[in-house]
PDB file of N, H, CA, C and O in Angstrom:
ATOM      1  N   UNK A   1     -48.068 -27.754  17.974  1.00  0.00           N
ATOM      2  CA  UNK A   1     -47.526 -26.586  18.635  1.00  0.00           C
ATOM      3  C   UNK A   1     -46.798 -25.679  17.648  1.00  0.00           C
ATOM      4  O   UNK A   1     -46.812 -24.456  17.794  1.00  0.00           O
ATOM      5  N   UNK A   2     -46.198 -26.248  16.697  1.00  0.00           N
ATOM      6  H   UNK A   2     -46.187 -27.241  16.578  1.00  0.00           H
ATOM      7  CA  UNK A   2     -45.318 -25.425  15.616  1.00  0.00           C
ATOM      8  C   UNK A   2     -46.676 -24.851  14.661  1.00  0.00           C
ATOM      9  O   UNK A   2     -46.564 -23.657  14.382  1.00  0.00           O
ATOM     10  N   UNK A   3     -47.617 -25.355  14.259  1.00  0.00           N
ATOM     11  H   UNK A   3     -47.708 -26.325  14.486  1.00  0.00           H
ATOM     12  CA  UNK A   3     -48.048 -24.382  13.572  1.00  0.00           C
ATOM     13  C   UNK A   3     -49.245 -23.413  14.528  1.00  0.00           C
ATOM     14  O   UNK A   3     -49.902 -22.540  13.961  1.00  0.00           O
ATOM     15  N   UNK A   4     -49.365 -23.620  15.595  1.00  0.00           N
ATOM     16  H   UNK A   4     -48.831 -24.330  16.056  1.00  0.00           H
ATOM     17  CA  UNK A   4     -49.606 -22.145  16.911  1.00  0.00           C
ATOM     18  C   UNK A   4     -48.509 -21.128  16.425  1.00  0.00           C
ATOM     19  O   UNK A   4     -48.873 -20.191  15.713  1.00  0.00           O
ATOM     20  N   UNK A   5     -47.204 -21.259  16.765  1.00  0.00           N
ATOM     21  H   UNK A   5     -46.908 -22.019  17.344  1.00  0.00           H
ATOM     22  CA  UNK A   5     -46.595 -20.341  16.777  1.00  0.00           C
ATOM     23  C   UNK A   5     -46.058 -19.853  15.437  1.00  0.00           C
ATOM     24  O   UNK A   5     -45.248 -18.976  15.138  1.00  0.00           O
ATOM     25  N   UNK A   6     -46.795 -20.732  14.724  1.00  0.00           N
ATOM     26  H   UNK A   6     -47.453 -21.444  14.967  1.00  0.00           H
ATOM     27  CA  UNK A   6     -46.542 -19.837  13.146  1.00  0.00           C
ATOM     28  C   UNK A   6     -47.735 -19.118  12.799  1.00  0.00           C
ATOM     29  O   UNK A   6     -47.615 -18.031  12.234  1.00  0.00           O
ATOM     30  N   UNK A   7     -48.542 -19.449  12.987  1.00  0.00           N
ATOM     31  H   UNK A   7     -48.639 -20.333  13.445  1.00  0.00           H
ATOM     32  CA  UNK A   7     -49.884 -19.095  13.231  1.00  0.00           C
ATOM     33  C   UNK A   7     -49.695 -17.563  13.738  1.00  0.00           C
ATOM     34  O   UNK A   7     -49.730 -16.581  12.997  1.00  0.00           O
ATOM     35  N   UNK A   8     -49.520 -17.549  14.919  1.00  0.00           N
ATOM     36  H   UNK A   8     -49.491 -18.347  15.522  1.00  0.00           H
ATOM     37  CA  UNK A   8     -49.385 -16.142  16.311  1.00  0.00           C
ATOM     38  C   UNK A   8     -48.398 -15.406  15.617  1.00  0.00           C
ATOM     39  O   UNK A   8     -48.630 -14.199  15.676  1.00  0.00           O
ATOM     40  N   UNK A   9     -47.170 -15.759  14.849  1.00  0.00           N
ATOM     41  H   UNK A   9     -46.982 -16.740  14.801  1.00  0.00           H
ATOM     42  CA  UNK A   9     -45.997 -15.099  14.140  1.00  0.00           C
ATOM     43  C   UNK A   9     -46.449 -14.317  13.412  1.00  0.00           C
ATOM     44  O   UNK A   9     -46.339 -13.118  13.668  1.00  0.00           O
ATOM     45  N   UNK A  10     -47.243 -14.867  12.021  1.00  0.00           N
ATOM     46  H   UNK A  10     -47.332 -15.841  11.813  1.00  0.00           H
ATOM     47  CA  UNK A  10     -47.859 -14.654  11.439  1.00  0.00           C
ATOM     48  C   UNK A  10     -48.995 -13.429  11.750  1.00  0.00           C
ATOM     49  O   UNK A  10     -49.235 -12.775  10.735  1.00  0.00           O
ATOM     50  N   UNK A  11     -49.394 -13.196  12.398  1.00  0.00           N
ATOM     51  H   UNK A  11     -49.198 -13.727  13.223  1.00  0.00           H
ATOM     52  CA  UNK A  11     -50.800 -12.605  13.132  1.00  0.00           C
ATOM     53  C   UNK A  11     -49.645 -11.004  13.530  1.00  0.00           C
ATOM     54  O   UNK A  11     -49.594  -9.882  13.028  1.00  0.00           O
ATOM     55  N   UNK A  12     -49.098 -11.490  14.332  1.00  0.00           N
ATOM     56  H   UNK A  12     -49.140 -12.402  14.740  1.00  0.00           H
ATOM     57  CA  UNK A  12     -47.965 -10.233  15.005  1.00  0.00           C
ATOM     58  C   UNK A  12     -47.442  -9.577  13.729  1.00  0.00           C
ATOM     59  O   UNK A  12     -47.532  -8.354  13.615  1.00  0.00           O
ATOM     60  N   UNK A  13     -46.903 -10.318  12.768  1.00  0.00           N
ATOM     61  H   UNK A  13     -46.830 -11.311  12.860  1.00  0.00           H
ATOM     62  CA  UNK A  13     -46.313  -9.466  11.340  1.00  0.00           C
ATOM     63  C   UNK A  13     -47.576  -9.024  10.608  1.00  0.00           C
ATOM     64  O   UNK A  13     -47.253  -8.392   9.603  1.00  0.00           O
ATOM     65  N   UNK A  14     -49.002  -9.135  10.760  1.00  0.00           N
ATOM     66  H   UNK A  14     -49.265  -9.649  11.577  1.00  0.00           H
ATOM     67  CA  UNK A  14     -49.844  -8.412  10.327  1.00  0.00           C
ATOM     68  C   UNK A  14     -50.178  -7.013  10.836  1.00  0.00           C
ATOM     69  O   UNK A  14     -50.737  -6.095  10.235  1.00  0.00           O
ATOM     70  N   UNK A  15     -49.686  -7.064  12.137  1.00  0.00           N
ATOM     71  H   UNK A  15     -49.232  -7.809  12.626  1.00  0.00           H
ATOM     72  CA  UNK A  15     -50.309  -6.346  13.443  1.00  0.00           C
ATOM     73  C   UNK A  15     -49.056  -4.914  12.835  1.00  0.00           C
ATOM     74  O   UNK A  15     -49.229  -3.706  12.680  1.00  0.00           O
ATOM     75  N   UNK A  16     -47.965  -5.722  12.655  1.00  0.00           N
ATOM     76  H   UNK A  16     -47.824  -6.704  12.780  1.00  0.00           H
ATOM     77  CA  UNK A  16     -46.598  -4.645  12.697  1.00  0.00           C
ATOM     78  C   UNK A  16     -46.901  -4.070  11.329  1.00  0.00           C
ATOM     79  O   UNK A  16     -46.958  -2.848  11.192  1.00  0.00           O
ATOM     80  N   UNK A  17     -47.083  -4.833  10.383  1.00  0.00           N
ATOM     81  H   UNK A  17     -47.037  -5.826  10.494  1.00  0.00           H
ATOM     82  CA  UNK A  17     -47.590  -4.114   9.378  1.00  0.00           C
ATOM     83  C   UNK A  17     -48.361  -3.174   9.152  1.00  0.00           C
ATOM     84  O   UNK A  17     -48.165  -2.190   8.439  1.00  0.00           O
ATOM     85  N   UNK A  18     -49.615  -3.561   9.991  1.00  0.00           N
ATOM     86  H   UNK A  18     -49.774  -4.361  10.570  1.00  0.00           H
ATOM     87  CA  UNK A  18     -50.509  -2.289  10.203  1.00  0.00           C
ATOM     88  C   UNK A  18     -50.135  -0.866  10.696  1.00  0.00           C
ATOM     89  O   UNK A  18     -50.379   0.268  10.282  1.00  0.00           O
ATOM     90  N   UNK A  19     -49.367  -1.434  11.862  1.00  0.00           N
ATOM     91  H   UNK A  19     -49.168  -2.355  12.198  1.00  0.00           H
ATOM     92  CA  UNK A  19     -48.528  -0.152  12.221  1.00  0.00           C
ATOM     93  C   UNK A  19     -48.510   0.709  11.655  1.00  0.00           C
ATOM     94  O   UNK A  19     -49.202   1.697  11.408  1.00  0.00           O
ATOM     95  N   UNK A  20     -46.905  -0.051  11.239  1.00  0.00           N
ATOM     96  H   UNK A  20     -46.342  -0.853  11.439  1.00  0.00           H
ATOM     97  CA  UNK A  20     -46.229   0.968  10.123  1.00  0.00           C
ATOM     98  C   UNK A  20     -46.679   1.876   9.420  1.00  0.00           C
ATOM     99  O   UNK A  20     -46.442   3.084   9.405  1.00  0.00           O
ATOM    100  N   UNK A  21     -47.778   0.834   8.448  1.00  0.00           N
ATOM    101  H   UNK A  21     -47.971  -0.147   8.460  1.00  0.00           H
ATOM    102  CA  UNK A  21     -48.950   1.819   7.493  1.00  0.00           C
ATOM    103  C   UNK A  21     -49.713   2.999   8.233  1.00  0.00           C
ATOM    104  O   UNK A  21     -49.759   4.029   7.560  1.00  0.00           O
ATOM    105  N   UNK A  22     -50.282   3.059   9.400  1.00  0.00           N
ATOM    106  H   UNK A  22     -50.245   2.223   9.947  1.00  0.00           H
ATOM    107  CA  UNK A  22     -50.518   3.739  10.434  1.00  0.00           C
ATOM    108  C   UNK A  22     -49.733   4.907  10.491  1.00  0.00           C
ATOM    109  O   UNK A  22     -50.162   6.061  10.461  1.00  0.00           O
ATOM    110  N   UNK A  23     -48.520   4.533  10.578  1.00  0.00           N
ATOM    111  H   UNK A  23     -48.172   3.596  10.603  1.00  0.00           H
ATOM    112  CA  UNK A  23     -47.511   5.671  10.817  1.00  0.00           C
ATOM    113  C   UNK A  23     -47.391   6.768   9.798  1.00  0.00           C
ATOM    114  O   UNK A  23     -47.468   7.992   9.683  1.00  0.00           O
ATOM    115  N   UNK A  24     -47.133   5.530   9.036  1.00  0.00           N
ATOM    116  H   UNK A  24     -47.071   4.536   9.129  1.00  0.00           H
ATOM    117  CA  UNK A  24     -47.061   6.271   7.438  1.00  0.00           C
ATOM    118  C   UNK A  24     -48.043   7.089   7.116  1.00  0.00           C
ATOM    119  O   UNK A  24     -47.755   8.249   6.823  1.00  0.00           O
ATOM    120  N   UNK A  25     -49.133   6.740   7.105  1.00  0.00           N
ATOM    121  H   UNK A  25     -49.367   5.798   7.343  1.00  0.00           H
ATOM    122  CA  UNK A  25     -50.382   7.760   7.431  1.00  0.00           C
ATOM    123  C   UNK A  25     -50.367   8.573   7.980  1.00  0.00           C
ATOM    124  O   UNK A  25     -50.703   9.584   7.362  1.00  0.00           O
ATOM    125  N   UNK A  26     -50.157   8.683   8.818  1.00  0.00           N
ATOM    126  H   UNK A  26     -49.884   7.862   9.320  1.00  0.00           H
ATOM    127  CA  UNK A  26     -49.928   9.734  10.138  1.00  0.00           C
ATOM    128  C   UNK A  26     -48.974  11.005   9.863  1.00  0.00           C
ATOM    129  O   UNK A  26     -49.289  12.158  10.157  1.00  0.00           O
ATOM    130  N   UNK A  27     -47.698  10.604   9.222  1.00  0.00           N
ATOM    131  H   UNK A  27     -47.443   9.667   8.982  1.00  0.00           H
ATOM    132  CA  UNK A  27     -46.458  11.436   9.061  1.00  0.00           C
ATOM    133  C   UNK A  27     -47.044  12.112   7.511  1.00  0.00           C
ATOM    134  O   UNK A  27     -46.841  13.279   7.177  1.00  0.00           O
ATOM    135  N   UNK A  28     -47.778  11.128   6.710  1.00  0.00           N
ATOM    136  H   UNK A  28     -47.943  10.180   6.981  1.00  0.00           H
ATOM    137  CA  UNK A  28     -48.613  11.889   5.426  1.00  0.00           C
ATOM    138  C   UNK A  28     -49.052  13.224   5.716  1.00  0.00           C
ATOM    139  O   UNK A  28     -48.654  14.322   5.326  1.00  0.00           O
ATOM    140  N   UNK A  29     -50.251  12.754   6.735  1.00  0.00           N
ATOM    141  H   UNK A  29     -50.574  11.862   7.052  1.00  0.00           H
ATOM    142  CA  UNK A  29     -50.804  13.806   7.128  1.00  0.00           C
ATOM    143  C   UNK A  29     -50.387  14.775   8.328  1.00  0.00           C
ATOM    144  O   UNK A  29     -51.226  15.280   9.074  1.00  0.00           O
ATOM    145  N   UNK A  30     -49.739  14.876   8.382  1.00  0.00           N
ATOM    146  H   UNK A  30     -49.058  14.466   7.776  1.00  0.00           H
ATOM    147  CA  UNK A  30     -48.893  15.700   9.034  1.00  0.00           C
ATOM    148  C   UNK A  30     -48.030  16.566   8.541  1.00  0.00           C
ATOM    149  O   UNK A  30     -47.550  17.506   9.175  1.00  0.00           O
ATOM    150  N   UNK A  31     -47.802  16.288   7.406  1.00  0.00           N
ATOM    151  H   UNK A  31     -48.192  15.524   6.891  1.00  0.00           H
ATOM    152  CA  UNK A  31     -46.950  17.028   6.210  1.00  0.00           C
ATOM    153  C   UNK A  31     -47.834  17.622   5.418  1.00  0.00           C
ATOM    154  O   UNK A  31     -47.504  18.682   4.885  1.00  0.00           O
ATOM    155  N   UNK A  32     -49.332  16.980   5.144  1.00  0.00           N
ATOM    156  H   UNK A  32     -49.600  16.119   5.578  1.00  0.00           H
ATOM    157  CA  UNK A  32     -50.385  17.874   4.615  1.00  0.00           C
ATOM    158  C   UNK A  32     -51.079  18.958   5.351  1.00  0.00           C
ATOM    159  O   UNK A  32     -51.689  19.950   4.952  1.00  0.00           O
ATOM    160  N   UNK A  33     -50.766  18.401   6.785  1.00  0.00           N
ATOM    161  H   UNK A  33     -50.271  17.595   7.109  1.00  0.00           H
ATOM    162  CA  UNK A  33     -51.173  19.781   7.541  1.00  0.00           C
ATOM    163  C   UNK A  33     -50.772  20.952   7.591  1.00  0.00           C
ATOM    164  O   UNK A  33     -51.366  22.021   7.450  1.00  0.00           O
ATOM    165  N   UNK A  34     -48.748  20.465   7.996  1.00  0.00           N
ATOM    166  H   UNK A  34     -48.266  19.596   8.110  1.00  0.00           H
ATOM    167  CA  UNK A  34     -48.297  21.744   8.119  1.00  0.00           C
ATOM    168  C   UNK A  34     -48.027  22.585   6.517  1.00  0.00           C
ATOM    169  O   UNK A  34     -47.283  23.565   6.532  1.00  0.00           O
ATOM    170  N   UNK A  35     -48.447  22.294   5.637  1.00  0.00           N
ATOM    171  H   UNK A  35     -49.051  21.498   5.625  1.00  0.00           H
ATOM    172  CA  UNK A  35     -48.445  23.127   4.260  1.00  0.00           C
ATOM    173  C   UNK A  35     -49.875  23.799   4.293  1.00  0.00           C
ATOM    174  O   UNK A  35     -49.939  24.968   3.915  1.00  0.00           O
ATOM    175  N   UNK A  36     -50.770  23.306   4.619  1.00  0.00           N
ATOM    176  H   UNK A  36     -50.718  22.356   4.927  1.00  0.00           H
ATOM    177  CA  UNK A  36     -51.780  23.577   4.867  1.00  0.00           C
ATOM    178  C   UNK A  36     -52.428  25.008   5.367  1.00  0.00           C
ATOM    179  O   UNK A  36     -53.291  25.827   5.050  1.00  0.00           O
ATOM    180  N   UNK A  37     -51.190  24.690   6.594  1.00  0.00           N
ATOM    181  H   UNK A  37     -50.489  24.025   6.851  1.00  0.00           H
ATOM    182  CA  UNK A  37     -51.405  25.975   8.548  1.00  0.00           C
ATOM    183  C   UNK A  37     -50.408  26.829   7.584  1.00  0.00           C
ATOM    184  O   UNK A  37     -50.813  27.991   7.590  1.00  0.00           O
ATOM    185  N   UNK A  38     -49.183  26.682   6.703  1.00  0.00           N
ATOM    186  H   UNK A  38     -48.855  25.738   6.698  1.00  0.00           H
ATOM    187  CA  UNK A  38     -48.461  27.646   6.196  1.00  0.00           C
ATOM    188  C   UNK A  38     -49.489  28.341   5.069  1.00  0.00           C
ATOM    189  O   UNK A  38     -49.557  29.549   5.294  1.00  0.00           O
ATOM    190  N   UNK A  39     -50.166  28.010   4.122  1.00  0.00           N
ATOM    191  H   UNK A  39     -50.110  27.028   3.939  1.00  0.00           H
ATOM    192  CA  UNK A  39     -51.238  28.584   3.484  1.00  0.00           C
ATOM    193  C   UNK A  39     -51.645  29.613   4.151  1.00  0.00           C
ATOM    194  O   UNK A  39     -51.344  30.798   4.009  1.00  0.00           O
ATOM    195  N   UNK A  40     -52.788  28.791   5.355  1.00  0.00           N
ATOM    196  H   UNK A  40     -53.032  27.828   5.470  1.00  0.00           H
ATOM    197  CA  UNK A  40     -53.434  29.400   5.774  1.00  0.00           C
ATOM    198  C   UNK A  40     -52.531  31.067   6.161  1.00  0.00           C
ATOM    199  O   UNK A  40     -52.901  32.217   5.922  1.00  0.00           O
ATOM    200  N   UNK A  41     -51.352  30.590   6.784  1.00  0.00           N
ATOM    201  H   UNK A  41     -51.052  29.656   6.979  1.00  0.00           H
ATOM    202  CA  UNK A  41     -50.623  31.879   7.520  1.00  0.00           C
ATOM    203  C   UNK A  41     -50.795  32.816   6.426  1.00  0.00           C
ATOM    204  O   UNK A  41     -51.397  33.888   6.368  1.00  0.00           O
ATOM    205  N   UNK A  42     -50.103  32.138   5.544  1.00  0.00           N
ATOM    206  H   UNK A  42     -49.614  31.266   5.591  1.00  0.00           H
ATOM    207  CA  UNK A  42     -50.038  33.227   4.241  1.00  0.00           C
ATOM    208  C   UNK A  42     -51.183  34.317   3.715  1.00  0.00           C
ATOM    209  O   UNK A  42     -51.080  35.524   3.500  1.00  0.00           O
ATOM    210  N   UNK A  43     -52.086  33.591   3.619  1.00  0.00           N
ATOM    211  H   UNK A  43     -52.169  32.610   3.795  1.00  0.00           H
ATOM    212  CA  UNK A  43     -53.209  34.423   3.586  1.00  0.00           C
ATOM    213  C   UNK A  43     -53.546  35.190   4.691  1.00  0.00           C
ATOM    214  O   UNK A  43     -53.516  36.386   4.401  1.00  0.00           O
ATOM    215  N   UNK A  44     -53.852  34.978   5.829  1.00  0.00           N
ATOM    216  H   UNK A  44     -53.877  34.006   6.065  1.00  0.00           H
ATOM    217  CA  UNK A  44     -53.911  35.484   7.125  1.00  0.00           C
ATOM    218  C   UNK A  44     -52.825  36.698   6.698  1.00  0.00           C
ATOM    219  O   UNK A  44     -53.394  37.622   6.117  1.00  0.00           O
ATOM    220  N   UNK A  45     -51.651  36.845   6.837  1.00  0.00           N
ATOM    221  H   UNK A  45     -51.188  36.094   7.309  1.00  0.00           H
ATOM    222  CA  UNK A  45     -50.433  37.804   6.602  1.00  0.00           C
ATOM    223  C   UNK A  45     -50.921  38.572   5.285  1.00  0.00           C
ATOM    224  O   UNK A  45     -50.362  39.669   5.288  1.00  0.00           O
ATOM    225  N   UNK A  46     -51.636  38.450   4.303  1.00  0.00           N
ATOM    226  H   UNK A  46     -52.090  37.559   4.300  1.00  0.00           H
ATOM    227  CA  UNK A  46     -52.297  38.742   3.019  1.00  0.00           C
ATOM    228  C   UNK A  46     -53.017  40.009   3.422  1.00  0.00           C
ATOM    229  O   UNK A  46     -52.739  41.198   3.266  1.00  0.00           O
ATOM    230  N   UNK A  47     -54.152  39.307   4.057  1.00  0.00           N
ATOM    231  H   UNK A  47     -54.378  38.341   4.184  1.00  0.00           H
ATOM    232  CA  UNK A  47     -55.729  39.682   4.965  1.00  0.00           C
ATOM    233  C   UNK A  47     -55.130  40.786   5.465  1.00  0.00           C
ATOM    234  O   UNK A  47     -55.567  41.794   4.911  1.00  0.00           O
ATOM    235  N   UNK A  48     -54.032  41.084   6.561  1.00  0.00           N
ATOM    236  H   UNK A  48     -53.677  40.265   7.011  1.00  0.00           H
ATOM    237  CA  UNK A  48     -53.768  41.855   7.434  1.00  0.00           C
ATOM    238  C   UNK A  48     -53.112  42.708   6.498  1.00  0.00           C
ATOM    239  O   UNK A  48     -53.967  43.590   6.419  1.00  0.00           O
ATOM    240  N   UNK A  49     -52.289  43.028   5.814  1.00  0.00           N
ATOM    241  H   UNK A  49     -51.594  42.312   5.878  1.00  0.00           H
ATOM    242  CA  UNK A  49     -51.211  43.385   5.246  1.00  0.00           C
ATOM    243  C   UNK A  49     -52.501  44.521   4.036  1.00  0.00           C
ATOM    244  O   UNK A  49     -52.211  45.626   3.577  1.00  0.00           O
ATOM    245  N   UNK A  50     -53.840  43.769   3.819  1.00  0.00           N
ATOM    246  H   UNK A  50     -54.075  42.871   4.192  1.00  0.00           H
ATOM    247  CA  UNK A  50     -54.616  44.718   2.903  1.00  0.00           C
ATOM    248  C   UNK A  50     -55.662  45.469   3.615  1.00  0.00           C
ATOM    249  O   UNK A  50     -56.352  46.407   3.214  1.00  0.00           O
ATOM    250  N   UNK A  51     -55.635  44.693   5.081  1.00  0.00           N
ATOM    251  H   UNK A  51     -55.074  43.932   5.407  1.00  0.00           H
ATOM    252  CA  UNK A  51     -56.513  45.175   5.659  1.00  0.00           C
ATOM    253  C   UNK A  51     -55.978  47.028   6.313  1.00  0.00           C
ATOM    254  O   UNK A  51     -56.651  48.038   6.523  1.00  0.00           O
ATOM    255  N   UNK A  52     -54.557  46.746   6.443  1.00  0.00           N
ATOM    256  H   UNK A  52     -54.010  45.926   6.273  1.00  0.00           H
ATOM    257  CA  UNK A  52     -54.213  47.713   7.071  1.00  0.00           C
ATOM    258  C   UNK A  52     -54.022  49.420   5.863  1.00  0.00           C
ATOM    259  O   UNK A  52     -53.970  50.629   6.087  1.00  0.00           O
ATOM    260  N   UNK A  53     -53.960  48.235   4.194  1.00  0.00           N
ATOM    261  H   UNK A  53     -54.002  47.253   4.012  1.00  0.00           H
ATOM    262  CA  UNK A  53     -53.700  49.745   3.535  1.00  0.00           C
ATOM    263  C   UNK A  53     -55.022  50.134   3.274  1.00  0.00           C
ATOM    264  O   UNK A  53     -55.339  51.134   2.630  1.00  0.00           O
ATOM    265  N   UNK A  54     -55.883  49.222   3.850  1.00  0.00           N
ATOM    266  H   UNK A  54     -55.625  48.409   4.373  1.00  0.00           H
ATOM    267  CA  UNK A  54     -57.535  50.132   3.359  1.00  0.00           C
ATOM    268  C   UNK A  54     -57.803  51.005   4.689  1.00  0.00           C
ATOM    269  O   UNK A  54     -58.374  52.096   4.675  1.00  0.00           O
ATOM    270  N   UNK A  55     -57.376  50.453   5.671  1.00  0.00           N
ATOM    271  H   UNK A  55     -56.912  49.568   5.682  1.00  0.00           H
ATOM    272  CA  UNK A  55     -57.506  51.680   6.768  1.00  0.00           C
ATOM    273  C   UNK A  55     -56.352  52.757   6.821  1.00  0.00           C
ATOM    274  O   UNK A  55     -56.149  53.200   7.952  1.00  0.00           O
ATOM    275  N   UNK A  56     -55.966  53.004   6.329  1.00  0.00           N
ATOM    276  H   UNK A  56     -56.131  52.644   5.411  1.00  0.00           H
ATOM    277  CA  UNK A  56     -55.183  54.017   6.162  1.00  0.00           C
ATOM    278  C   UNK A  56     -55.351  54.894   4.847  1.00  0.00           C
ATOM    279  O   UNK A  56     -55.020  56.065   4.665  1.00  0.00           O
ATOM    280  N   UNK A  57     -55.964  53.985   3.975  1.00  0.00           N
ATOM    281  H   UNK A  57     -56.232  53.034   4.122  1.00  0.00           H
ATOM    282  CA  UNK A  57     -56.579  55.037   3.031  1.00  0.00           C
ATOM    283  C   UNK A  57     -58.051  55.304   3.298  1.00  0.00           C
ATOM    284  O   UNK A  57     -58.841  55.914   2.577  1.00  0.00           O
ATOM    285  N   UNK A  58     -58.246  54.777   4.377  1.00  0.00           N
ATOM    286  H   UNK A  58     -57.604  54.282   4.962  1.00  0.00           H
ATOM    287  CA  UNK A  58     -59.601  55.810   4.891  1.00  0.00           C
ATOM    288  C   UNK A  58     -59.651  56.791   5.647  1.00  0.00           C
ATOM    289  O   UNK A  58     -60.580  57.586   5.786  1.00  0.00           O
ATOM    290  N   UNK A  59     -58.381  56.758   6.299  1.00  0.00           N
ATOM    291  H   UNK A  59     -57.626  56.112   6.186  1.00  0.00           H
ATOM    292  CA  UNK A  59     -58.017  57.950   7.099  1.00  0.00           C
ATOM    293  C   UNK A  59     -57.176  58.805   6.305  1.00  0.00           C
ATOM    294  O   UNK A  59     -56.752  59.861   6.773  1.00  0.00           O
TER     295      UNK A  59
END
């Protein structure tokens, strides 16, 4: 019976481990995203910002 529940102990601290790493992953990429969506803005704000002095020097 004692080595079942070292066994199952064992198994559960793999499980939590995974987690974690999971998480950790997760919060990675999540921090690579939002630098990412800020890029993107940036350019977007770029785009608009040249788009608007070429229409105005067409008029």
């Amino acid at each position: 019976m004692g080595i079942d529940f070292k066994a199952k102990l064992t198994e559960q601290q793999g499980t939590y481990k995974q987690l974690v790493s999971n998480i950790d992953q997760l919060l990675t990429a999540k921090v690579r995203l939002e630098g990412a969506m800020e890029v993107t803005q940036s350019y977007i704000k770029e785009c608009d910002e040249n788009c608007c002095k070429d229409e105005k020097k067409k008029k």
